[in-house]
C-alpha positions as CSV (number, residue, x, y, z in Angstrom):
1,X,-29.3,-6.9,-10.6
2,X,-28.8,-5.1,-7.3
3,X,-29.5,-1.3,-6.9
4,X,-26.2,0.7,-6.2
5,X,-27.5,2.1,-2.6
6,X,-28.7,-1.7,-1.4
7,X,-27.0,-4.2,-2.5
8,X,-29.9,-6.8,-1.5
9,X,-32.2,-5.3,-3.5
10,X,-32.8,-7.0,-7.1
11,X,-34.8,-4.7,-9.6
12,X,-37.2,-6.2,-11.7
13,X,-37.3,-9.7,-10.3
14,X,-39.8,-12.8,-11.0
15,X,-42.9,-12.4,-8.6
16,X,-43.0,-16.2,-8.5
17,X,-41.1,-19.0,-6.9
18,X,-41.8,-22.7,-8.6
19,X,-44.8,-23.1,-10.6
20,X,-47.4,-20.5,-11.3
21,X,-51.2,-20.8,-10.6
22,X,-53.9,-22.3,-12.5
23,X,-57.4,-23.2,-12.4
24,X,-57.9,-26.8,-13.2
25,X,-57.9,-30.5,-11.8
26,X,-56.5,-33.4,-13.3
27,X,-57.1,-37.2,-12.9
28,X,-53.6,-37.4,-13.6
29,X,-53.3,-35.6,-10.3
30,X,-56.3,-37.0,-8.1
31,X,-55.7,-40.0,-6.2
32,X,-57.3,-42.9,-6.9
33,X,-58.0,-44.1,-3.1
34,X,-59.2,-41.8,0.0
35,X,-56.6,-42.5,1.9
36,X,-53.4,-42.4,-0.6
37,X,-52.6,-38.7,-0.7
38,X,-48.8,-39.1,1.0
39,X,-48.7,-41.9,-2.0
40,X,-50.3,-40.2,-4.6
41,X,-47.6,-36.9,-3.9
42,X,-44.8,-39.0,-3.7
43,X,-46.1,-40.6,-7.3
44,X,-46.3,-37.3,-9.0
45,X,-42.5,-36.4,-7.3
46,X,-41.0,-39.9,-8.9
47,X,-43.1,-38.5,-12.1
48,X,-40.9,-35.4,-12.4
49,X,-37.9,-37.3,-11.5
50,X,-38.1,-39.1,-15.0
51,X,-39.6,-42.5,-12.7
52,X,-42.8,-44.0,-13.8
53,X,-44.0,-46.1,-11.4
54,X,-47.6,-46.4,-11.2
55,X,-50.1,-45.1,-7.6
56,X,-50.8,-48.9,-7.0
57,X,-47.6,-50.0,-7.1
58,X,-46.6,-47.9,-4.7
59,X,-49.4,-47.7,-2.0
60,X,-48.2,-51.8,-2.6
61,X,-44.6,-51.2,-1.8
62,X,-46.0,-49.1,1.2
63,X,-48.1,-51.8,2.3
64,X,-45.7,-54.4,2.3
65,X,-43.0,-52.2,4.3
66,X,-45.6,-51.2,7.0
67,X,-45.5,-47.4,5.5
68,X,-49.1,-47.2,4.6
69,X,-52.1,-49.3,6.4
70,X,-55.4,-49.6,4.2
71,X,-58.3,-47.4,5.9
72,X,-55.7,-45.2,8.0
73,X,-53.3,-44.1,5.5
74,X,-49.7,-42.7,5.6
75,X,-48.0,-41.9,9.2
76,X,-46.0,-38.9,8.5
77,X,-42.9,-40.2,9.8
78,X,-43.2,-42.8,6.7
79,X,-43.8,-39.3,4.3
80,X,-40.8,-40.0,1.8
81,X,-39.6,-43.0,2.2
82,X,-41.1,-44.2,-1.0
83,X,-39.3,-41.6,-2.9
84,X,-36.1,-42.9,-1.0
85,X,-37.2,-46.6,-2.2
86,X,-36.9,-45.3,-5.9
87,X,-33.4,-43.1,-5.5
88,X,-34.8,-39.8,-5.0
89,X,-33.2,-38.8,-1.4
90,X,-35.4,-36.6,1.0
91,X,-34.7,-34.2,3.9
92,X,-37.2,-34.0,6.8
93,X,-38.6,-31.0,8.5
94,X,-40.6,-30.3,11.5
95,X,-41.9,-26.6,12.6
96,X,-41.0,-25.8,9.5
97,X,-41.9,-22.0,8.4
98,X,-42.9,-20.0,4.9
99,X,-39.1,-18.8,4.9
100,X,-37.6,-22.3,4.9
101,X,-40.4,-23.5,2.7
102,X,-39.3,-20.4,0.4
103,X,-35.8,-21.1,0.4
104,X,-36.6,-25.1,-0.6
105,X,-38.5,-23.9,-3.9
106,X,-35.7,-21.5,-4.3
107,X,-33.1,-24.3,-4.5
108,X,-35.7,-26.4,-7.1
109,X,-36.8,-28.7,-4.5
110,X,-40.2,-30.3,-5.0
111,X,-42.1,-30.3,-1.3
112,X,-44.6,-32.1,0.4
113,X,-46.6,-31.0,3.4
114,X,-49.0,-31.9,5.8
115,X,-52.1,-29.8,6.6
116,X,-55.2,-29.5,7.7
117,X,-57.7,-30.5,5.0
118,X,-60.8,-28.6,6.2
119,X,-58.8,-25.3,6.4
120,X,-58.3,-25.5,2.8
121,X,-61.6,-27.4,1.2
122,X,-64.1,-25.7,4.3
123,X,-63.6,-22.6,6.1
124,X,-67.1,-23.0,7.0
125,X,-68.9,-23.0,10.2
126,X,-67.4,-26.6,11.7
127,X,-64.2,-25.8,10.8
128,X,-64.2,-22.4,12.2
129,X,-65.7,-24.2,15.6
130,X,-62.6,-26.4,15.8
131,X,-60.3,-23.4,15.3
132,X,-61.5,-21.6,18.5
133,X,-62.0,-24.8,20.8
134,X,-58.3,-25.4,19.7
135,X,-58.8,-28.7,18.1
136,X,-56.0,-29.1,15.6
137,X,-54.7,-31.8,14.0
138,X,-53.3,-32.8,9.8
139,X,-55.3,-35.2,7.8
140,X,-53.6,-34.9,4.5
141,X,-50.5,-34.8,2.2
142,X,-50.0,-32.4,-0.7
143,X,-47.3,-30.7,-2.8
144,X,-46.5,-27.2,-2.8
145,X,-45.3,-25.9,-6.6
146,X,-44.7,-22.7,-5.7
147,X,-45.4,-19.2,-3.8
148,X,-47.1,-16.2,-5.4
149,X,-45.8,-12.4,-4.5
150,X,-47.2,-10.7,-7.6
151,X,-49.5,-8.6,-5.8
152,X,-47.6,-7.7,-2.3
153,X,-50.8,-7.1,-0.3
154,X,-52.2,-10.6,-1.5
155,X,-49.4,-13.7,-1.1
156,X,-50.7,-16.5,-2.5
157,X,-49.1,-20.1,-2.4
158,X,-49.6,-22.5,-5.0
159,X,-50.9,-26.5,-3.9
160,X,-50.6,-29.5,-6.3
161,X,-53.4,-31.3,-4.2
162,X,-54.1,-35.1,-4.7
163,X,-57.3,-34.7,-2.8
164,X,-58.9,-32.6,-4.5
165,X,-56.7,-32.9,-8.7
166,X,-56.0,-29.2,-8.3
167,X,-53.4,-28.9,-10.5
168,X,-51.9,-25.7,-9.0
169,X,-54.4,-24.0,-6.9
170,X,-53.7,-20.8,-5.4
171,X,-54.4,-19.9,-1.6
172,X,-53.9,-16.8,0.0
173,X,-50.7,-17.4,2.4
174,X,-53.1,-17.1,5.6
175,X,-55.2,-19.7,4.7
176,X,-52.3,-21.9,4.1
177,X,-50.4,-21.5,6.9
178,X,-53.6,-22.0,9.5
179,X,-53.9,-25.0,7.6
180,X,-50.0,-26.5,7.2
181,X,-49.8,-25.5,11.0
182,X,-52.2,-28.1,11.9
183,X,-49.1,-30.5,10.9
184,X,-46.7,-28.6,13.0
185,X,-45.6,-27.2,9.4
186,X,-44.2,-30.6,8.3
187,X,-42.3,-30.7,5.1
188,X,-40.2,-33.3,3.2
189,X,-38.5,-31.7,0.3
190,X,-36.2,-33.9,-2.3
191,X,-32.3,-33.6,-1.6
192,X,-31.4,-32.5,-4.7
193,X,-33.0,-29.9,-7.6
194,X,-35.6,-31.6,-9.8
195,X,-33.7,-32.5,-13.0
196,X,-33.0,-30.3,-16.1
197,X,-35.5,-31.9,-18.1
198,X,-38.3,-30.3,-16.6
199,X,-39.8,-27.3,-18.4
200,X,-39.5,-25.1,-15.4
201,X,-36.0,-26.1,-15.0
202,X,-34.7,-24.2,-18.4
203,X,-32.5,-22.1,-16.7
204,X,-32.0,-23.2,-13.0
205,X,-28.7,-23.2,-12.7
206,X,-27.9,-26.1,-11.2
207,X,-23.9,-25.2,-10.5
208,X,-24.9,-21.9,-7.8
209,X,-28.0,-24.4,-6.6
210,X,-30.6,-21.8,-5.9
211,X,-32.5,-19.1,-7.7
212,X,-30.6,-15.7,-7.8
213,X,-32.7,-13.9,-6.1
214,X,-36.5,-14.2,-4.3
215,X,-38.9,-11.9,-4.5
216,X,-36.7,-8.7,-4.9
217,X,-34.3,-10.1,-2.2
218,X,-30.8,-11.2,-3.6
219,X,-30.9,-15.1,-2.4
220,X,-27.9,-14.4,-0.7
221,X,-29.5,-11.9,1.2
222,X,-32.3,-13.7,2.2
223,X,-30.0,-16.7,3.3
224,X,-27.9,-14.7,5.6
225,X,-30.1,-12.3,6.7
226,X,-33.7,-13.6,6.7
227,X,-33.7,-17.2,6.6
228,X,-31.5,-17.6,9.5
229,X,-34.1,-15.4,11.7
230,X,-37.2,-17.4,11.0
231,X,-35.1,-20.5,12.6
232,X,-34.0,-19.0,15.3
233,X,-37.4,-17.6,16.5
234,X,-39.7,-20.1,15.0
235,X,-40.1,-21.7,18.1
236,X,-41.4,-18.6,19.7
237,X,-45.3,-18.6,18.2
238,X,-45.8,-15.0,19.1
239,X,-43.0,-13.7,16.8
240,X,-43.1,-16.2,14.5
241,X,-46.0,-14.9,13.8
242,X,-45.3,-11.2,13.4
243,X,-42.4,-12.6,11.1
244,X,-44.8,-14.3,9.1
245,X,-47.0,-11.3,8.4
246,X,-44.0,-9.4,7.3
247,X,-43.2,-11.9,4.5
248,X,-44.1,-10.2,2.0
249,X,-42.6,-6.6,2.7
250,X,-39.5,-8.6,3.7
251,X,-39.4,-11.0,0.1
252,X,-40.0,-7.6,-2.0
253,X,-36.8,-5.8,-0.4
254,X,-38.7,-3.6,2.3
255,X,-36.3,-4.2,5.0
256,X,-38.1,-1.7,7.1
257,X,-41.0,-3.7,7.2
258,X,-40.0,-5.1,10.7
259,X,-42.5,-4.0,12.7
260,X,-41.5,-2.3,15.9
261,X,-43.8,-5.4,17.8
262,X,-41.5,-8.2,16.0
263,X,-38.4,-6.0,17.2
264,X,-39.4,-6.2,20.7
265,X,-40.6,-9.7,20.2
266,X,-37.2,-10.9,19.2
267,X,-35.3,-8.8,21.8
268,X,-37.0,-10.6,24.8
269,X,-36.6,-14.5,22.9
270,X,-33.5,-15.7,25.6
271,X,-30.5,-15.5,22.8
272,X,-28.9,-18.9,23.5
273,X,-32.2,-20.9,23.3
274,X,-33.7,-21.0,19.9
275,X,-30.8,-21.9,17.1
276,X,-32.6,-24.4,13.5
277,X,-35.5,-25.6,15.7
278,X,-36.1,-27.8,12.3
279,X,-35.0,-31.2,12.1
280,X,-34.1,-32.2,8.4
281,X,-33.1,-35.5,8.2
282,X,-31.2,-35.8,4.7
283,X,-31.2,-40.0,3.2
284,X,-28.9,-41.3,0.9
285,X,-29.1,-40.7,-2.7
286,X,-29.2,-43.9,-4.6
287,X,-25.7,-44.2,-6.8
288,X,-27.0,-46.5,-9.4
289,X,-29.6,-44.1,-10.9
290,X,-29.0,-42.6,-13.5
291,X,-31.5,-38.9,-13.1
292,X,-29.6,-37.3,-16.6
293,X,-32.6,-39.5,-18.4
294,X,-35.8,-40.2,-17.4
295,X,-36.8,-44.1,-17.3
296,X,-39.6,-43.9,-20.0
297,X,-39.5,-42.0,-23.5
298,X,-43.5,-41.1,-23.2
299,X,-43.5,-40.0,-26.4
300,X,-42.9,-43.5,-27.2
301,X,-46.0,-45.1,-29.6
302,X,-45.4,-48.3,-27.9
303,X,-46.1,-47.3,-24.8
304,X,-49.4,-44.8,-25.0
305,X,-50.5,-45.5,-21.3
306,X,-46.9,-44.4,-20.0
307,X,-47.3,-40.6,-20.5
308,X,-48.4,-39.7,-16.9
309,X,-47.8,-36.0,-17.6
310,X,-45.7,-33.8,-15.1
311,X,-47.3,-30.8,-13.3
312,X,-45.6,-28.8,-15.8
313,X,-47.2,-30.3,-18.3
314,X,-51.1,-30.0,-16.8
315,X,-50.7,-26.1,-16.0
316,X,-49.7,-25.9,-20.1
317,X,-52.4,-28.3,-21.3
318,X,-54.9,-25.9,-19.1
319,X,-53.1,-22.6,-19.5
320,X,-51.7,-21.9,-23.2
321,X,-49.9,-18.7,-22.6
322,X,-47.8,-20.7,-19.6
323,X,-45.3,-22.0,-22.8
324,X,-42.4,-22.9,-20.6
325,X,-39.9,-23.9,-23.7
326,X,-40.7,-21.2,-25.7
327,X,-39.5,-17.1,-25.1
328,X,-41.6,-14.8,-27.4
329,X,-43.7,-13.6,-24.9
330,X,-44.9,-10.1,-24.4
331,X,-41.2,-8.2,-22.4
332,X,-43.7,-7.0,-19.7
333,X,-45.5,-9.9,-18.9
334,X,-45.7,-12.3,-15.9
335,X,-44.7,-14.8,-18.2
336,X,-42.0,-13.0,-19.4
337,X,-40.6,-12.9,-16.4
338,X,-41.3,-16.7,-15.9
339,X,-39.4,-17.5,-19.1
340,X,-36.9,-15.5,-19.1
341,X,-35.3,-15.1,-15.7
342,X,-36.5,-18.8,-15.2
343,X,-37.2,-21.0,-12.2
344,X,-34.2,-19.7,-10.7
345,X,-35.4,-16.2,-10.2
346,X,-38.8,-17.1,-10.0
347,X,-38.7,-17.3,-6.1
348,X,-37.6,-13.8,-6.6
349,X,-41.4,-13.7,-6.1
């Protein structure tokens, strides 16, 4: 609830928006060509969307409708269509930031992203060479399942990586973002919330269409206050920037945590010029599916090789305590919080 003297505030919030973090890989979550990661994400998004419809298939389907080219992979502009193919509509981003990334976990959205590969598997001496001769550019596709603010001083944002079968690795935010920059922070996110079925979907509720709160921010808050900042600066780099590094102070109900540099940042930022400088492009949703059931029963005996397991499923098979259907936990536990206030809150990281 909020605290009497700030009404943004929410006391006792979930640290964590989406999934939590585990250690782990999965060949249920590795891709099964080097060049199929946009296919292999999409694959796992269907999977959660009750839609079994195997990594071949698809990269098939991509072939056939120019999406995907043996050797050279997804273009980005192609990032979703195969999700669209199957009835799962998609909006598109571009210069997309942490705050709208936030705010599409917050409203059960599964994501996709591009970044730059070597920022995440390599921060070693090559990679940091390209950094400071300014050669950039994305070479891969992977999910994000959640963001992280348990420990304030330490962000971290949770990747469901084909590349690599991480199940849900965590990466400090900074490393993250130098890498998703790389794409021009690219993002597809699904339409509409990932369906009730879902273990982490207990008690999203689906009528408001958004956690209640993220981090210790009401959601409310953070949509009228916070959200519509990042937008209208993000083109600015500089203060984009200094926005950035006050994420968490900001997510955790520190409203003072605007540093007197991002003030004067934003003051000098020509007021008429920078207004949603992200282009989501939102597809139809496909009227003859029916999303209240998923295709396959995978608990069916007739059908043993159907049970492609949901990232849900992978972080409980590696992590026992992460229970999502069950609410005897410990009351002062992280996954107390996880159960109990649900997916909803949990971007209440």
């Amino acid at each position: 609830m909020s605290t009497p003297n700030n009404p943004g505030h929410v006391q006792n919030a979930p640290k964590i928006v989406g999934l939590p973090g585990t250690e782990g890989n999965s060949e249920f979550v590795h891709q099964h060509y080097e060049d199929t990661c946009a296919v292999r994400s999409q694959e796992l998004i269907l999977r959660d969307f009750g839609i079994s419809v195997s990594e071949d298939t698809l990269r098939s389907e991509a072939i056939s409708h120019g999406w995907y080219t043996p050797g050279g992979g997804t273009d980005a502009n192609s990032v979703g269509n195969l999700l669209e193919l199957h009835g799962v509509a998609v909006n598109r981003y571009e210069n997309a930031n942490i705050y709208t990334l936030t705010s599409e976990l917050a409203k059960g959205h599964k994501v996709i992203i591009g970044v730059d590969s070597g920022e995440l598997w390599d921060k070693g001496v090559v990679e940091g060479l390209e950094d400071k001769l300014g050669i950039q550019g994305a070479d891969h596709a992977l999910i994000v399942s959640g963001i992280d603010t348990s420990d304030p001083d330490h962000v971290k944002v949770v990747l469901t990586d084909p590349g690599t079968g991480d199940i849900a690795k965590e990466y400090p935010m900074e490393q993250f973002i130098d890498a998703w920059k790389d794409s021009n922070c690219f993002m597809v996110t699904t339409a509409e919330p990932a369906p009730a079925w879902l273990p982490e979907m207990k008690h999203f509720d689906y009528e408001l269409g958004h956690l209640e709160s993220i981090g210790n921010l009401s959601y409310d808050t953070f949509e009228q206050n916070i959200l519509p900042l990042s937008n209208d600066i993000s083109s600015d780099q500089h203060a984009m920037a200094l926005l950035t590094d006050d994420f968490s102070g900001l997510v955790n109900g520190d409203m003072s945590s605007i540093s007197p540099e991002l003030a004067d940042a934003i003051a000098h930022i020509p007021s008429a010029s920078h207004h949603i400088s992200h282009f989501p492009e939102t597809s139809e949703q496909n009227p003859d599916h029916n999303f209240s059931q998923p295709h396959h029963d995978f608990n069916d005996p007739a059908h043993p090789n159907d049970h492609n397991p949901t990232i849900a499923d992978l972080i409980h098979d590696h992590d026992s305590q992460t229970d999502f259907p069950d609410h005897d936990l410990p009351p002062d536990s992280f996954h107390d919080d996880l159960h109990h206030s649900g997916l909803d809150d949990i971007l209440d990281s």
